[in-house]
C-alpha positions in Angstrom: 136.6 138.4 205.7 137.5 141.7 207.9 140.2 143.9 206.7 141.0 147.8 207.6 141.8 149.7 204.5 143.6 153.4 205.1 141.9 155.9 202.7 143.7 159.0 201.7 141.8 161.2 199.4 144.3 163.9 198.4 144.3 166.2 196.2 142.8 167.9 192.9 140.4 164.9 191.6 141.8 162.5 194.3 138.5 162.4 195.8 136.1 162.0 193.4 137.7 158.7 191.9 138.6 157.4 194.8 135.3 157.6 196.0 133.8 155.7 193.0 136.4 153.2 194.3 134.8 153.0 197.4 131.5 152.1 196.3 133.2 149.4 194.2 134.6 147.9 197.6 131.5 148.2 199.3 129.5 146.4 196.6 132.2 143.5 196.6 131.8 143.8 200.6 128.2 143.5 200.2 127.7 140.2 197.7 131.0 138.3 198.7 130.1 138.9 203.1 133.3 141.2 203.8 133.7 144.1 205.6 136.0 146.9 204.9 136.5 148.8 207.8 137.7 152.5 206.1 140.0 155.1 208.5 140.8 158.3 206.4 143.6 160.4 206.8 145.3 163.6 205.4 148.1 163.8 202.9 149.6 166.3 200.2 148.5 170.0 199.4 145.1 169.1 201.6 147.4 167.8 204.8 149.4 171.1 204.4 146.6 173.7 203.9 144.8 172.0 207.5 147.6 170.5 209.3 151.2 172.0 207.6 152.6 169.1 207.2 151.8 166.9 203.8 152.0 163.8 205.8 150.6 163.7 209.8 151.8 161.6 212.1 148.5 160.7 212.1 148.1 159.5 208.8 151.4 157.5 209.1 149.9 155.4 211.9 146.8 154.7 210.4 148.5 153.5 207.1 150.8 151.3 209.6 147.7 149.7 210.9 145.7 149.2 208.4 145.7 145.6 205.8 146.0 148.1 202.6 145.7 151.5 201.7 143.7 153.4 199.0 145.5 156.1 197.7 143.3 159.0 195.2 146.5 161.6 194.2 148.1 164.9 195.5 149.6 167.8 193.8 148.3 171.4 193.9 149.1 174.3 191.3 150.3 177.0 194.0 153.2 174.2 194.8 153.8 173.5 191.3 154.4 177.2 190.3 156.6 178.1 193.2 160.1 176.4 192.7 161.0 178.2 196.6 158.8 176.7 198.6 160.2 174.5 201.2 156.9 172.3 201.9 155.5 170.8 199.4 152.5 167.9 198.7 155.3 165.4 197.0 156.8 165.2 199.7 154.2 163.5 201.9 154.0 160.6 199.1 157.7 160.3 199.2 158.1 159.9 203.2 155.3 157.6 203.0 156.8 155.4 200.5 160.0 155.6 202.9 158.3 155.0 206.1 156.2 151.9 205.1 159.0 150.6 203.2 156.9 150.3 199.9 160.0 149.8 197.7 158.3 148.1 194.3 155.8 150.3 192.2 153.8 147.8 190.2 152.4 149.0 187.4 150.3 147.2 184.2 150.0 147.8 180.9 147.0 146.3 179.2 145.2 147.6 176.0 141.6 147.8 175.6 139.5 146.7 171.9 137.0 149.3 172.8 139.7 151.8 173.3 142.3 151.3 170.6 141.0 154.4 168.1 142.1 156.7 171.0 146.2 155.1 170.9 148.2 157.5 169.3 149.4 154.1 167.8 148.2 151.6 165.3 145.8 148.9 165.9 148.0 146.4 165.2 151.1 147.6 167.2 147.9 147.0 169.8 146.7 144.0 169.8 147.9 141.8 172.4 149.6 144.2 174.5 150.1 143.3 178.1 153.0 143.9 180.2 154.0 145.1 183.6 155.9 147.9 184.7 158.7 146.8 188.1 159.8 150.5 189.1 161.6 150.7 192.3 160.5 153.2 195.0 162.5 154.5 197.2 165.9 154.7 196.0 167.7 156.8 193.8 167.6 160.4 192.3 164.3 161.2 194.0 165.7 160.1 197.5 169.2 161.5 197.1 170.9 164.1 198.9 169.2 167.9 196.9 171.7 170.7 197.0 171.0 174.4 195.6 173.4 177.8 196.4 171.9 180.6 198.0 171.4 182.5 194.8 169.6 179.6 192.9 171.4 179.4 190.1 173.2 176.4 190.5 171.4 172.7 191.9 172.4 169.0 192.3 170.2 165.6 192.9 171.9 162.9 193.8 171.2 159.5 192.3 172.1 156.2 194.4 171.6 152.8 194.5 172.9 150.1 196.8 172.8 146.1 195.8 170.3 145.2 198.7 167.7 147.9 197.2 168.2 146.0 193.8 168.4 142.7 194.6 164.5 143.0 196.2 162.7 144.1 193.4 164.5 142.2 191.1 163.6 139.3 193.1 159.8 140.3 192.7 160.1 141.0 189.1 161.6 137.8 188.5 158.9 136.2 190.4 155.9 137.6 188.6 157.8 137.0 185.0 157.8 133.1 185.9 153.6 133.7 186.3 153.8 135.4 182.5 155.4 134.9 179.3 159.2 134.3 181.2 160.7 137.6 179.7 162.6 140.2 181.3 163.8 143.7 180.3 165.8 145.8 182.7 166.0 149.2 181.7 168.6 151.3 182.6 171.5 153.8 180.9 174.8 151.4 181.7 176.4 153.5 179.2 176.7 156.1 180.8 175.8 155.9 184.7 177.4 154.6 187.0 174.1 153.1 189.0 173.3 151.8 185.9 175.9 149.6 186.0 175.5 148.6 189.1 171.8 147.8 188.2 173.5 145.7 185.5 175.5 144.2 187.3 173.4 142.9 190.4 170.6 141.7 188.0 172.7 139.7 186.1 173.6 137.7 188.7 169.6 137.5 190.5 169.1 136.1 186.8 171.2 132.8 187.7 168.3 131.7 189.9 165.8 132.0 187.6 167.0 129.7 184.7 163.5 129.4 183.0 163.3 133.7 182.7 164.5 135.2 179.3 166.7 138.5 180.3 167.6 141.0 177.9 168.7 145.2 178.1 167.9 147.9 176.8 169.1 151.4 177.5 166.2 153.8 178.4 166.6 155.8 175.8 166.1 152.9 173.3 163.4 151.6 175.4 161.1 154.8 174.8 161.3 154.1 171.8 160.7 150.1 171.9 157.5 151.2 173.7 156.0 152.8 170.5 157.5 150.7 167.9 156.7 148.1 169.0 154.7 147.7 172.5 153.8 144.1 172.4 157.4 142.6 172.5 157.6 143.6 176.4 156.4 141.0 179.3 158.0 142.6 182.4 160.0 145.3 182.4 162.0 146.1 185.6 163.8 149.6 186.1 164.8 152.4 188.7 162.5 155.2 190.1 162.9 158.1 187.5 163.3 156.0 184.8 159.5 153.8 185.5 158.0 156.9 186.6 158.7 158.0 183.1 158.2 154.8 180.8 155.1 154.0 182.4 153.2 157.4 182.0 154.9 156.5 178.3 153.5 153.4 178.5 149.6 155.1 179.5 149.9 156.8 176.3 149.1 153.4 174.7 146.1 152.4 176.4 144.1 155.6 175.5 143.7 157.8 178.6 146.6 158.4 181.3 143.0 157.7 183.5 143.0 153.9 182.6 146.1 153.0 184.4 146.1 151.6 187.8 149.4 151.0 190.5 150.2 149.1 193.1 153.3 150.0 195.3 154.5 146.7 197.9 156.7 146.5 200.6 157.4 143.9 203.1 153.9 144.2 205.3 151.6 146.3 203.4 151.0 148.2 200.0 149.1 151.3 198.8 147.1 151.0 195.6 146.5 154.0 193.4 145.7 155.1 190.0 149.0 156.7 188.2 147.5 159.8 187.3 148.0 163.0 189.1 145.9 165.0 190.7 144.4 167.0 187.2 143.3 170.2 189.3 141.7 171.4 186.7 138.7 168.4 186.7 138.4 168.7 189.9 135.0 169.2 191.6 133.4 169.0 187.9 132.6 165.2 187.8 134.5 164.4 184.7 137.8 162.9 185.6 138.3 159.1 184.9 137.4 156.6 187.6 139.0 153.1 186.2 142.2 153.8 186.8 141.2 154.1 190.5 138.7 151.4 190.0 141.6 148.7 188.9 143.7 149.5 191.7 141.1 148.4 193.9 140.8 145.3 192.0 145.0 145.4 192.9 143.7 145.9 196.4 141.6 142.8 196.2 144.0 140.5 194.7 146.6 141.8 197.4 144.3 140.8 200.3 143.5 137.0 198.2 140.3 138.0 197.2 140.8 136.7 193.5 137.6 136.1 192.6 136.6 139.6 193.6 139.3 141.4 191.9 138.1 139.5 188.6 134.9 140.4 188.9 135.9 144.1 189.2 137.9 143.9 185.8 135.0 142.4 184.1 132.7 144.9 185.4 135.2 148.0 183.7 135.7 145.3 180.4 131.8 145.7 180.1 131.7 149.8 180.8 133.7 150.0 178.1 132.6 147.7 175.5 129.2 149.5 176.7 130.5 152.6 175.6 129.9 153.9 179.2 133.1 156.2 179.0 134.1 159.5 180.8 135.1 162.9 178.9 138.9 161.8 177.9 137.8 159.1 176.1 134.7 160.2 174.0 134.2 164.3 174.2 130.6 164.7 173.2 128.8 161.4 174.1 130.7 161.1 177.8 129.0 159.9 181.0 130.0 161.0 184.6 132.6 159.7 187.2 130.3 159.5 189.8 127.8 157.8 187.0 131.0 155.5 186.3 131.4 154.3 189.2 127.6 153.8 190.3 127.4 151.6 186.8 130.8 149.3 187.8 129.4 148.9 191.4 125.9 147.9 190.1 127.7 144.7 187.9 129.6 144.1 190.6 126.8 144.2 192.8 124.7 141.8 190.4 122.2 144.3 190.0 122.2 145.4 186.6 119.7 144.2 184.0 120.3 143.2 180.9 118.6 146.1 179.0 119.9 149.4 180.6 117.8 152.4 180.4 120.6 154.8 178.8 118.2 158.0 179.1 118.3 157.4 182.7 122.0 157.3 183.0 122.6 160.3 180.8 120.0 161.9 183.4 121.9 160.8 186.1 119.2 159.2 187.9 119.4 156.3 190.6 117.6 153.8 189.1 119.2 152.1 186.2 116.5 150.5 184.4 
């Protein structure tokens, strides 16, 4: 199989762990007879510092002509601490979203054994968690119309929603619930907002043609909670942008490490897959930052393109890293192995190469060879 795959590095540690990612796809490319044919381009605080805009024309076409896209993450401090400025690296994610039409944000929520003394929560409120986050993309307070007076003391975001823009994801949520356990939570705050209502209202009736789907509703507010008390009673939970932006960093909380999460955000022709993390500028350059997140949103990547058995293998490759105890600095302080080490361990599984008595000095040393 031949596929072109856009790259966009970012920001912060946006390289680093998308380049473990990269050896990942290459060592699928290598044992399964693909080839990946990569084309990089600029976007965020990177894109403006070298081109002044946080998304290029240039970029855009690439992403257009490419079977998928591999996104690392973008966000730079001297943005973040200046509340003026008029460009900033967000903004590049957002037009992207817009331009390619990439209107559902998939996200999954899966626990790890290995990993569940680092929950905040309970082993048992652990086990057998597994749900999936349906956030939609490109609608609503992030996309409305942004007003502030000339004196900054006074600002407005506009939050909208038409029926269209919620009829399509809930269409894809519903679809993906029929492949799980057949339940369904919309989140929303019908109590109070108006596009909440409508959110309501427009999923109520997508729920008619799906007979065999469980629907209930719970208010955000409610569901925050839900998420804590009680993680394992969600299958698929379907919400708007702000709201799943926030539930499922929430929801990352759970799994041990904001690092372990992966995304995937569809549209029509093509998707972009990247971990949910930001860009953590203060990792940056140091080798420390989590790869997996990145590293199961190429196995997203995979199962997008209908490589199945290739995705699987990728998961199983991260299952054994961690059961291994081959873990980066946010999960285990003191006894913590590189991302670049990481990522050279997941694409040696993959690869087929690794024996079955690894040589831990050499890893800690950092040194090619593996046994």
């Amino acid at each position: 199989m031949e596929k072109k795959i856009a790259v966009i590095l970012g920001d912060g540690i946006g390289p680093e762990v998308t380049n473990q990612s990269l050896k990942v796809l290459n060592a699928i490319a290598e044992r399964f007879e693909h080839h990946f044919e990569y084309t990089y381009g600029l976007m965020g605080a990177d894109a403006i510092d070298k081109t002044g805009s946080p998304l290029p024309d240039e970029t855009l076409a690439i992403c257009l002509e490419s079977d998928a896209i591999l996104f690392g993450a973008i966000g730079d401090p001297k943005y973040d601490n200046d509340p003026t400025a008029k460009v900033r690296p967000e903004q590049g994610l957002l037009k992207l979203r817009k331009s390619l039409g990439l209107f559902a944000n998939i996200r999954p929520v899966a626990t790890f054994p290995s990993l569940h003394h680092l929950s905040p929560l309970k082993s048992d409120r652990l086990e057998d968690v597994d749900f999936v986050v349906y956030r939609e993309l490109t609608g609503g307070i992030y996309f409305g119309e942004k007003k502030v007076d000339a004196a900054y003391t006074e600002a407005s975001d506009l939050c909208s929603y038409n029926k269209s823009e919620i009829e399509r994801i809930s269409h894809h949520a519903f679809k993906a619930t029929q492949q799980r356990k057949k339940h369904l939570t919309l989140v929303d705050k019908a109590n109070v907002l108006e596009t909440s209502r409508l959110w309501r209202k427009v999923v109520q009736e997508v729920a008619k043609q799906y007979p065999d789907v469980q629907v209930d509703y719970l208010f955000v507010d409610n569901a925050a909670m839900q998420l804590i008390v009680n993680p394992k009673q969600f299958d698929v939970m379907l919400t708007e942008n702000m709201f799943g932006d926030i539930l499922s960093d929430e929801a990352s909380v759970i799994t041990g490490s904001l690092g372990m999460l992966p995304s995937a955000s569809v549209g029509a022709t093509t998707a972009l897959f990247e971990p949910i993390h930001g860009s953590y500028p203060q990792a940056a350059g140091k080798d420390i930052a989590n790869p997996v997140g990145s590293i199961l949103s190429t196995a997203m990547l995979l199962d997008h393109l209908g490589l199945f058995t290739e995705a699987s293998l990728v998961r199983d490759a991260v299952a054994w890293t961690l059961e291994s105890k081959f873990v980066t600095k946010d999960i285990d302080p003191i006894n913590y192995y590189f991302t670049s080490t990481i990522g050279d361990l997941v694409s040696e599984y993959v690869a087929g190469r690794l024996p079955n008595d690894v040589n831990r000095i050499n890893i800690e040393l950092r040194k090619s060879t593996l046994i």
